[in-house]
Backbone as CSV, one residue per row, in Angstrom:
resi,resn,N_x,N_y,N_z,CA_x,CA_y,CA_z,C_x,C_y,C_z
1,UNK,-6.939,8.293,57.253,-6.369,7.101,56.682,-5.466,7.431,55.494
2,UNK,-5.775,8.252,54.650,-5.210,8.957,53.573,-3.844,9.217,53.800
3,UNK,-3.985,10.241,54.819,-2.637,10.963,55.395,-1.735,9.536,56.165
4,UNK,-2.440,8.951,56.676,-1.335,7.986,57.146,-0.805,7.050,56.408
5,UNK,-1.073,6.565,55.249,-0.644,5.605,54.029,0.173,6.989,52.980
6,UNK,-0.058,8.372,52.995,0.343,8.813,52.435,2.027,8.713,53.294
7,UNK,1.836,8.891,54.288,3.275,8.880,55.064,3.970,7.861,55.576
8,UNK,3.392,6.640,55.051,3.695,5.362,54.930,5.061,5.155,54.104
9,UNK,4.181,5.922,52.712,4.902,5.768,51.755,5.627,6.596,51.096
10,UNK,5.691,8.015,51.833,7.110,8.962,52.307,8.034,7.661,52.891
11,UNK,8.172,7.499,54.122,8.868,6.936,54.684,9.083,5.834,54.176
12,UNK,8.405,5.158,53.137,9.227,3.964,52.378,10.230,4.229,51.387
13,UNK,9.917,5.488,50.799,10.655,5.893,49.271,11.680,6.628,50.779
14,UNK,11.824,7.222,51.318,12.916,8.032,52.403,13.979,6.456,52.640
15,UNK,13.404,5.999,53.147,14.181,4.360,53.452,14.803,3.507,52.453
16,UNK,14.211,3.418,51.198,14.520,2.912,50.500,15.747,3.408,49.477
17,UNK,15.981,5.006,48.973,16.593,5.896,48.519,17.883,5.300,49.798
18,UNK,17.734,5.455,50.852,18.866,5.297,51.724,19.591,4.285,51.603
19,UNK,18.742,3.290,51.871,19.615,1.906,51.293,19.941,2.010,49.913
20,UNK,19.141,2.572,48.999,19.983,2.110,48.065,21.453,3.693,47.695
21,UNK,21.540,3.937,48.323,22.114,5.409,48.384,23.189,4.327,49.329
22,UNK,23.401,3.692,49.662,24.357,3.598,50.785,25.186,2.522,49.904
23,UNK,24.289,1.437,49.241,24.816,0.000,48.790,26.107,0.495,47.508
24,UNK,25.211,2.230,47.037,26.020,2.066,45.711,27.243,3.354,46.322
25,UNK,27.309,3.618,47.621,28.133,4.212,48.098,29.706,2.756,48.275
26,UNK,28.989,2.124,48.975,29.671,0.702,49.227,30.879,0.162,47.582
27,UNK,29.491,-0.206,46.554,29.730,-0.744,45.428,30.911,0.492,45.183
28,UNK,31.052,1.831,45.193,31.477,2.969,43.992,32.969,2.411,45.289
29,UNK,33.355,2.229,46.228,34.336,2.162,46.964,35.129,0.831,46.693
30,UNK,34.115,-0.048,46.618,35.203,-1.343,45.876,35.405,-0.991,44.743
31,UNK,34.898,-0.805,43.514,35.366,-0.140,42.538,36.491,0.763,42.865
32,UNK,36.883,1.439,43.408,37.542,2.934,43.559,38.811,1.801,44.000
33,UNK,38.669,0.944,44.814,39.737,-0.137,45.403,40.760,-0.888,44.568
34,UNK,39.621,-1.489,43.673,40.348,-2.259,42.500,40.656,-1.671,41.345
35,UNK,40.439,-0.552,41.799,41.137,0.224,40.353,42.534,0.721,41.135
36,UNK,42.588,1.125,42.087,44.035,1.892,42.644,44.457,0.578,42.216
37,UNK,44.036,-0.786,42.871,45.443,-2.090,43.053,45.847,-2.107,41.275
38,UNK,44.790,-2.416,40.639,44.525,-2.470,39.160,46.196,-1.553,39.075
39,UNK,46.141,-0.110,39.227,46.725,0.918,39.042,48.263,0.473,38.998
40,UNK,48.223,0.458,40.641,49.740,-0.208,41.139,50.098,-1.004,40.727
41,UNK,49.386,-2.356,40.201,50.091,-3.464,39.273,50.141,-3.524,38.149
42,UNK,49.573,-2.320,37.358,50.234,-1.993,35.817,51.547,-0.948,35.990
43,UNK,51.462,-0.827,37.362,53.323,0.545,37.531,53.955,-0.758,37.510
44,UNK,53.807,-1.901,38.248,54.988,-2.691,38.917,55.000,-3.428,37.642
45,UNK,54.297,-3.951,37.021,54.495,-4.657,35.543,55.001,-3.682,34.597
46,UNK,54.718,-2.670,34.664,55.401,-1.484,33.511,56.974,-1.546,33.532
47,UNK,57.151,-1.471,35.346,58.680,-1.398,35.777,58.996,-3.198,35.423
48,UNK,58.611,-3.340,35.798,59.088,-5.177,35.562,59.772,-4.921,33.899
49,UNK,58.641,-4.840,33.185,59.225,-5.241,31.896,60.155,-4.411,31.235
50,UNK,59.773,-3.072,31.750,61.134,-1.980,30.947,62.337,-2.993,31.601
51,UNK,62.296,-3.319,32.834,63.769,-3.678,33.417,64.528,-4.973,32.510
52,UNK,63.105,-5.657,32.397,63.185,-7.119,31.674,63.592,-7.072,30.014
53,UNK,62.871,-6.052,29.327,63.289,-5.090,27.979,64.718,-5.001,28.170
54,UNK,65.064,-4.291,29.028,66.470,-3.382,28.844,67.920,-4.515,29.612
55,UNK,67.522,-5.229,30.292,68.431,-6.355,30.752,68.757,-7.254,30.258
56,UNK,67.856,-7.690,29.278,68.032,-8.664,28.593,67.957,-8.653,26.751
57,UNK,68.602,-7.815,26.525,69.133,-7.669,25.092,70.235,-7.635,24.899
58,UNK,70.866,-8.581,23.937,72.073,-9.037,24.071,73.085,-7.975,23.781
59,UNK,72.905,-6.511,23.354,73.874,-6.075,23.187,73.999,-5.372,24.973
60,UNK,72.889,-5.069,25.446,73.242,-4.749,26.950,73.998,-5.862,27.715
61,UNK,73.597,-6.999,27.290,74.349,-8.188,27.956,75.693,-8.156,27.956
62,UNK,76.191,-7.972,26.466,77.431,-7.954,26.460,78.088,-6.411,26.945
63,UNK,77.323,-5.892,27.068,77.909,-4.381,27.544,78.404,-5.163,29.396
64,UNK,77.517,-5.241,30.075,77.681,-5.725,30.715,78.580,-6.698,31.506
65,UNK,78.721,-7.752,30.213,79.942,-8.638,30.953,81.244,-7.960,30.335
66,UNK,81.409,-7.318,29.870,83.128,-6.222,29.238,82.868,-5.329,30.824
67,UNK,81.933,-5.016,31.476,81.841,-4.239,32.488,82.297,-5.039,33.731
68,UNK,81.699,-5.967,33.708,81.247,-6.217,35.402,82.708,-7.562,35.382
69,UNK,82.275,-8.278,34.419,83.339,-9.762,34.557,84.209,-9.810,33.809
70,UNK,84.618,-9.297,33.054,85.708,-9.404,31.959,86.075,-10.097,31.227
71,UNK,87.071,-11.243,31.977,86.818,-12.829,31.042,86.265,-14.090,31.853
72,UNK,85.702,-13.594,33.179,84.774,-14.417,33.465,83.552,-15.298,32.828
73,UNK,83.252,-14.647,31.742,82.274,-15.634,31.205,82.858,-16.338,29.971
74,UNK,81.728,-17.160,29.125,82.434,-17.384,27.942,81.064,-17.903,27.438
75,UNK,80.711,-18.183,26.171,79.427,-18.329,25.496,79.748,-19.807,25.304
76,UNK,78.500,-20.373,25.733,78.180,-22.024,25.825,76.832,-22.112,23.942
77,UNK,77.203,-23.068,23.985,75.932,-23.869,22.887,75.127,-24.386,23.925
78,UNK,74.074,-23.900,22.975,73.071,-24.128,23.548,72.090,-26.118,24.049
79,UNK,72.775,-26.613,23.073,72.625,-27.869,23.244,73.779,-28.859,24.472
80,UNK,74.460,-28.047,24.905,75.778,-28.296,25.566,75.359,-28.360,27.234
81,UNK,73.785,-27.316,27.362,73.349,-26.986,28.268,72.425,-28.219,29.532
82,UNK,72.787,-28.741,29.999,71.935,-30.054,30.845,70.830,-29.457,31.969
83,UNK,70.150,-30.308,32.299,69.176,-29.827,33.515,69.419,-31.660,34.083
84,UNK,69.489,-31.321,35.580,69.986,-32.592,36.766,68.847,-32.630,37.391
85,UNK,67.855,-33.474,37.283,66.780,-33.452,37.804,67.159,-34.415,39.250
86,UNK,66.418,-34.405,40.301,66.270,-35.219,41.580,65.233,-35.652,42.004
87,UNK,64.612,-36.507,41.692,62.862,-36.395,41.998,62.379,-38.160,42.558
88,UNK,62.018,-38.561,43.754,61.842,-39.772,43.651,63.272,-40.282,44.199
89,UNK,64.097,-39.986,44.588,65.760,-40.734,44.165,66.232,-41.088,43.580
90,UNK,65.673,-40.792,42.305,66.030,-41.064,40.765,66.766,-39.890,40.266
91,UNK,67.893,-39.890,39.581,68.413,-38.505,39.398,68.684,-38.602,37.894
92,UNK,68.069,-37.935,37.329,67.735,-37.866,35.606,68.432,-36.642,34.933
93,UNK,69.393,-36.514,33.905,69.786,-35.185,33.328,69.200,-35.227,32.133
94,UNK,68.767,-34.213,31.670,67.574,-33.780,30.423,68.245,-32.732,29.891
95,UNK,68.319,-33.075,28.527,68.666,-31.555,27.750,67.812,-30.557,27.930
96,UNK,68.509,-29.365,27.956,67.507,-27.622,27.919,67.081,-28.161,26.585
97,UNK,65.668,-27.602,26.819,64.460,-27.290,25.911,64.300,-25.338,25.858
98,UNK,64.092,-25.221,24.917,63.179,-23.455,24.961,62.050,-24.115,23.812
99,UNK,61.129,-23.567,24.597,59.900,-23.458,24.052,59.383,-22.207,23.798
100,UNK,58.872,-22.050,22.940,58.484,-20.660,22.618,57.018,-20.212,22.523
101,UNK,56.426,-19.525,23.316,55.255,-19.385,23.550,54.299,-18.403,22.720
């Protein structure tokens, strides 16, 4: 009787080690998952914002339009600026707002 409760409970701690040997095999792989995506979307936000940094400072801006348009553009006021809304069949123009966050 000894020997057979003794090997009862081999084979419970053998079984049990397994499952839990397997769950945190499972767990360590989603982890391992959301860290690559984690990974890749701090490259694509890194690249986002250097691009967003470097595109949008006004002395690149103006580098830019002496480059690309010449006297195509021309600098507006900012209050000069409208938004044409359409909503409903009601068609509403609203001054630009910047809000600053």
């Amino acid at each position: 009787m000894k020997k057979f409760s003794l090997a009862v409970v081999i084979f419970f701690l053998v079984l049990s080690t397994a499952i839990i040997k397997n769950t945190t095999k499972q767990i360590e792989d989603e982890i391992f998952t959301a860290k690559e995506n984690i990974r890749i979307l701090n490259s694509e936000f890194e690249n986002a914002s250097l691009e967003y940094d470097y595109l949008s400072s006004a002395e690149r801006l103006l580098e830019y339009q002496s480059q690309y348009f010449e006297y195509e553009l021309i600098q507006k006021n900012m209050n000069d600026i409208k938004i044409y809304n359409i909503s409903d069949d009601i068609n509403k123009i609203q001054n630009f707002k910047i809000i600053k966050e």
